[in-house]
C-alpha positions in Angstrom: 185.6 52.3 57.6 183.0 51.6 60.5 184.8 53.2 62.6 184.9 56.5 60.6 181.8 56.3 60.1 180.8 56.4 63.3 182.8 59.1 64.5 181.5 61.1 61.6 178.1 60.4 62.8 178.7 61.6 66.1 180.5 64.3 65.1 177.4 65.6 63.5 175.0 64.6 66.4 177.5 67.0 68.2 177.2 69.9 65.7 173.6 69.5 65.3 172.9 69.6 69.1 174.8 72.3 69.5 172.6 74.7 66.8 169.3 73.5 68.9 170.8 75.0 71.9 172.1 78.2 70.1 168.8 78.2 68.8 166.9 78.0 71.7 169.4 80.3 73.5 168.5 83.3 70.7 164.5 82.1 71.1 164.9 83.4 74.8 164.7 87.2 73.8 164.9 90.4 76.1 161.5 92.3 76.5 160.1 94.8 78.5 157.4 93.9 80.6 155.1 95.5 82.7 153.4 94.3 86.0 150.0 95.0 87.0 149.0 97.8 89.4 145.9 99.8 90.0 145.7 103.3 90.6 143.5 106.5 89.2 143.3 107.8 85.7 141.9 111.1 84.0 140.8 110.6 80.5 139.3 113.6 78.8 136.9 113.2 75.7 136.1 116.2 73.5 132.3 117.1 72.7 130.8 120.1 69.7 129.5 122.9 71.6 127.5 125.8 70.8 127.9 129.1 73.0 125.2 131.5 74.4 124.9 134.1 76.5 123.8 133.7 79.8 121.0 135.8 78.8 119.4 136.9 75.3 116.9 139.1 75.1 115.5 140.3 71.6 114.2 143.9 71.8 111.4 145.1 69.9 108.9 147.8 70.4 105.8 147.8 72.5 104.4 151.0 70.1 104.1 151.8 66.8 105.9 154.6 65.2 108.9 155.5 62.9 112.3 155.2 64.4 113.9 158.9 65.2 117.3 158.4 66.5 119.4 154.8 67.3 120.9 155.4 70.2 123.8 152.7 70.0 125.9 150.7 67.7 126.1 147.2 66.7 128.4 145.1 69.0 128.3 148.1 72.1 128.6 147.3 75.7 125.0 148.2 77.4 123.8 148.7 80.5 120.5 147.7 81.8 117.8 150.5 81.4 119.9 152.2 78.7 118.1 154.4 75.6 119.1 152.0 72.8 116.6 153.3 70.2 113.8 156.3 70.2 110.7 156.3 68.6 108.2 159.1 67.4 107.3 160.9 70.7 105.1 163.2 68.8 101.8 161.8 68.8 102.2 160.1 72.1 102.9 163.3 73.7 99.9 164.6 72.5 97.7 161.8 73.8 99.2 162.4 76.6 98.1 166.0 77.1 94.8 164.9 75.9 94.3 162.1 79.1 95.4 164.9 81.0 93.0 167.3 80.4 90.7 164.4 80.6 91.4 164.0 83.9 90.8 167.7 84.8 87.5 167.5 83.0 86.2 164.7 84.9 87.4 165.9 87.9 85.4 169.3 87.3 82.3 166.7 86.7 82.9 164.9 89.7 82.8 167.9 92.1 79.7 169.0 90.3 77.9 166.0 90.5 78.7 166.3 94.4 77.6 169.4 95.0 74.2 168.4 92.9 74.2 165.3 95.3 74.5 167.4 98.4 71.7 169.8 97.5 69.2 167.4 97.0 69.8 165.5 99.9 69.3 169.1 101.7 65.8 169.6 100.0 64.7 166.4 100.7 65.5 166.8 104.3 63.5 169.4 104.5 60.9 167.5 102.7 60.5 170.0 99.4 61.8 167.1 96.8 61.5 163.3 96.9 63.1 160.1 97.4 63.5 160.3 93.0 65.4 163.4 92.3 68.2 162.4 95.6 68.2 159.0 93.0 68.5 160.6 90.0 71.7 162.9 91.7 73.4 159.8 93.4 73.6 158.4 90.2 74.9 161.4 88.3 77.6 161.3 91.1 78.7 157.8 90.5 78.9 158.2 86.3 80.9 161.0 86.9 83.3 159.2 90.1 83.4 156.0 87.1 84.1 158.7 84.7 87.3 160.0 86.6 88.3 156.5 87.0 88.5 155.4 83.5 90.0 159.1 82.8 92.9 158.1 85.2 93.3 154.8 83.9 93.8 156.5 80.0 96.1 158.8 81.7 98.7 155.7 83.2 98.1 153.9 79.6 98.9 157.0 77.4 102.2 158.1 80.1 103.2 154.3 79.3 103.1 154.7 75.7 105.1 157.8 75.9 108.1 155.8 78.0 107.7 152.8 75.4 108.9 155.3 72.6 112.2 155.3 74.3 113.1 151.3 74.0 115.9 150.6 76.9 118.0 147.4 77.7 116.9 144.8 79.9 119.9 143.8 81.0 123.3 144.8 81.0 125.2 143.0 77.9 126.4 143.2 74.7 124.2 144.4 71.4 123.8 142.8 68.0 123.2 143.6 64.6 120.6 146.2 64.0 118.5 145.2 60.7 116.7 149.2 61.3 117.2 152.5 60.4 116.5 155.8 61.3 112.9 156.7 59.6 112.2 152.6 59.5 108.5 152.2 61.1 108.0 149.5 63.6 105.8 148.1 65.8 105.3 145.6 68.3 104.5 143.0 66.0 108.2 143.0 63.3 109.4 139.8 62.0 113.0 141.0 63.3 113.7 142.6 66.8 115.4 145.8 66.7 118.1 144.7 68.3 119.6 141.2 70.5 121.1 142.0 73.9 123.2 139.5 75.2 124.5 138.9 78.5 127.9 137.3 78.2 129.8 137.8 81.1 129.4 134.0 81.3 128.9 132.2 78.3 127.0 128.7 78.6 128.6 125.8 75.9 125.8 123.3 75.3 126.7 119.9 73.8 125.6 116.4 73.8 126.9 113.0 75.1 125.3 109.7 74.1 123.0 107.8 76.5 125.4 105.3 77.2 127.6 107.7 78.4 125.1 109.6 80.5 124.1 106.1 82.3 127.9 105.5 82.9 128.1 109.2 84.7 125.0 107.8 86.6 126.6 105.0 88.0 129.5 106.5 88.8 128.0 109.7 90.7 124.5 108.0 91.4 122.8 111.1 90.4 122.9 114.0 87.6 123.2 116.1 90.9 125.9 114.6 93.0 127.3 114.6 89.2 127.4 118.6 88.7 128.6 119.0 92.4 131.7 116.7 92.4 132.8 116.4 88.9 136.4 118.0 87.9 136.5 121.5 85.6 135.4 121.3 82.2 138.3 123.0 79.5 137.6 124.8 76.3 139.0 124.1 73.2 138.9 127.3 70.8 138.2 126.9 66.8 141.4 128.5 66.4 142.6 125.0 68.0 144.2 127.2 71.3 143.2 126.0 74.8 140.8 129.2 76.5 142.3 130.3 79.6 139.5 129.7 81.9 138.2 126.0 82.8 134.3 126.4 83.2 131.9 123.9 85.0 129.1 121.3 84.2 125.8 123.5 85.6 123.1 122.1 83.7 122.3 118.5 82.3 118.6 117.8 80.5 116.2 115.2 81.9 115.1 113.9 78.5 117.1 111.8 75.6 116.5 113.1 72.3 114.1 111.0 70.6 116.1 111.3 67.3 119.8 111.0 68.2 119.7 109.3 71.3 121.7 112.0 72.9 121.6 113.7 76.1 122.0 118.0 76.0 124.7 119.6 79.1 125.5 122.5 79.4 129.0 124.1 80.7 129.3 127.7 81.9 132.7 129.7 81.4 133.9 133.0 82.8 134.4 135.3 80.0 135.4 138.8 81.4 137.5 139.4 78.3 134.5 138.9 76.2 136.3 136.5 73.9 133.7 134.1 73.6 130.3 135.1 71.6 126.6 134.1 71.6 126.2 132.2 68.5 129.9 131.2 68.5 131.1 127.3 68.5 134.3 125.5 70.4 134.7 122.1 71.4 134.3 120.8 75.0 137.3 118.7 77.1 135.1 116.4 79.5 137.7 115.0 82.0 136.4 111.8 83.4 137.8 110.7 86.7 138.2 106.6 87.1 139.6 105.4 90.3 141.3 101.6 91.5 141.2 100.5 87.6 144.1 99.2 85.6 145.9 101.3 83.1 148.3 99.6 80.3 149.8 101.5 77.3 148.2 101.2 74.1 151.6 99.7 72.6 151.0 96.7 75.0 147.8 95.8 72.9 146.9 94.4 69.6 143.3 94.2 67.7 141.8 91.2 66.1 138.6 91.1 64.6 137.5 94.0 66.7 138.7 92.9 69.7 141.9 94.0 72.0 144.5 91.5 73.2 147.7 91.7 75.1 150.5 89.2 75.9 150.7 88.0 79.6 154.0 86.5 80.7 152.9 83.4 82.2 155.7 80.2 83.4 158.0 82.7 81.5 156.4 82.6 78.1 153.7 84.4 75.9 150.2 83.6 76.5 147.4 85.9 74.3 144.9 86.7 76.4 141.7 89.0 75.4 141.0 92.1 77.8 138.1 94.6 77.8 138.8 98.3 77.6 137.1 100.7 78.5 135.4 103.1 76.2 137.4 106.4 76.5 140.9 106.7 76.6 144.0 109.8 76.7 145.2 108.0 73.1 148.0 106.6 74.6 146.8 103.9 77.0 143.6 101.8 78.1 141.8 101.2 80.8 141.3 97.3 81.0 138.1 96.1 82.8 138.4 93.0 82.7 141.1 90.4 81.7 144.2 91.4 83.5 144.6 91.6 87.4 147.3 92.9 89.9 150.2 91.4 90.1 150.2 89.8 86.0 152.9 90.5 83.9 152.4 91.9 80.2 154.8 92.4 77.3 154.8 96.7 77.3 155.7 97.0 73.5 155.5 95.6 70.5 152.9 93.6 71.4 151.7 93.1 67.3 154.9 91.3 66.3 154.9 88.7 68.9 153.5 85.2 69.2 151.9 83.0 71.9 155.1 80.5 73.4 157.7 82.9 72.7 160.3 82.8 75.7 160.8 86.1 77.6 163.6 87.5 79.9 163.1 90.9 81.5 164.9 93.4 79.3 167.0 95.5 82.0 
């Protein structure tokens, strides 16, 4: 009976040994891995913009009058120096005759006052009047030469008023809405302009980025300058969520953070020949950001805990967690790491939330 016993009981040591190594054997599982390199990224981060013109000028009227004829429509293509709107000439024509016969008039007195001038002088010569009348006709000569003047100078203002009744473009661009209509009386002074030109055959796209990431642009470029000069094409993202066709570039970036939301203003400008893009309009802004020599793993290689990211190195052939520090923009598919992993360190590549620190790993082929 011993010896039955013991051969039972070996029998089971036998059995029993045999599962730990079948167990061990299936522990050893197949993953796939991923060793460290460096190389150069492109993340691109999107940003609110609001579009411009390149120019906007609001029109309005440097006279008073009624409006007599609109010369253009809402939304038309305008040249600089065109007639967009034309007001009362009437009265301004007549002022105008008026400063010209002013003119005339003082002229007339001018060349009287010279002859008067030139008489005297000739009698006092000859020593038949004095020193007081040759005064009294020297003065008479300069009223009337101050007279002309001033008659000249009403002449220029009242031809200028008679241009400003026909109100032209500044610049060539595109017009607005017109809030005025044909017997409407303006003047220089309206709450609304007659009309907005815009130009837009470039439209700037103004957005913000926090100060944070304005100081990480600094450090990577040094200066807002070498910034603008080096840094790759901005794209546009359209509301209608379609990419525009044209990339644009950074041209503008403001020397001040906004005292209420921290954030620093850029500006983008973007070819827009087809004049799909409007002053007032909105899109959003794709900032590419260039990162060169880092370390790049996929997001399926990492796992969060309490708000911080983790992947599993490979280290004497088993899992090890280790904490790493990503950087703050990423393409939604993989991380940056700044610190934590090196070359040459092996990570599990997927699946990295289901595993376990000790876990023995094979490369999965």
């Amino acid at each position: 009976m011993r010896g039955i016993f013991i051969i039972v009981l070996m029998s089971a040591v036998v059995i029993l040994s045999g599962c730990s190594k079948q167990k061990k054997k299936e522990d050893k599982k197949a993953y796939k891995t991923l060793t460290i390199t460096t190389g150069s990224v492109l993340l691109k981060s999107e940003y609110s913009a609001k579009f411009t013109g390149k120019e906007i000028v609001e029109v309005r009227p440097q006279v008073s009058g009624t409006i007599t004829r609109k010369c253009i429509n809402e939304g038309d293509k305008v040249r600089k120096g065109q007639p967009l709107f034309i007001i009362d000439q009437v009265p301004y024509d007549a002022a105008l005759k008026q400063a010209e016969a002013n003119v005339k008039m003082s002229e007339a007195k001018l060349a009287t006052a010279k002859l008067s001038l030139e008489s005297t002088e000739g009698l006092q010569s000859n020593q038949i009047i004095g020193d007081y009348q040759v005064k009294m006709s020297r003065n008479n000569y300069l009223e009337a030469e101050a007279a002309l003047a001033q008659a000249r100078a009403q002449l220029v203002n009242a031809r200028n008023n008679l241009s400003y009744t026909v109100v032209k473009s500044p610049l060539d661009g595109t017009a607005g809405m017109i809030p005025y209509h044909v017997g409407a009386l303006v003047n220089s002074s309206i709450a609304e302009p007659l009309v907005t030109v815009s130009d837009d055959k470039e439209i700037y796209a103004y957005f913000s980025v926090t100060e944070s990431q304005a100081m990480d642009i600094l450090e990577q470029y040094g200066t807002m300058e070498k910034y603008m000069a080096q840094a790759p094409e901005v794209e546009l993202k359209l509301n209608n969520g379609k990419m525009y066709s044209y990339k644009g570039r950074i041209n503008a970036v403001s020397g001040i953070v906004d005292e209420e939301t921290g954030a620093v203003t850029m500006r983008a400008v973007f070819p827009n020949e087809g004049r799909l893009l409007r002053n007032g309009g909105n899109g959003t802004v794709v900032l590419p950001t260039k990162l060169d020599s880092c370390v790049v793993i996929p997001q399926t290689a990492t796992y969060e805990l309490q708000d911080r990211v983790f992947v599993y190195k490979v280290v004497d052939g088993v899992t090890a967690s280790t904490p790493v520090e990503v950087y703050r923009l990423n393409n939604g598919t993989e991380y940056v790491v700044q610190q934590g992993l090196k070359p040459g360190d092996v990570i599990i590549a997927e699946g990295a939330g289901l595993l376990k620190d000790g876990i023995e790993v094979k490369n999965k082929k």
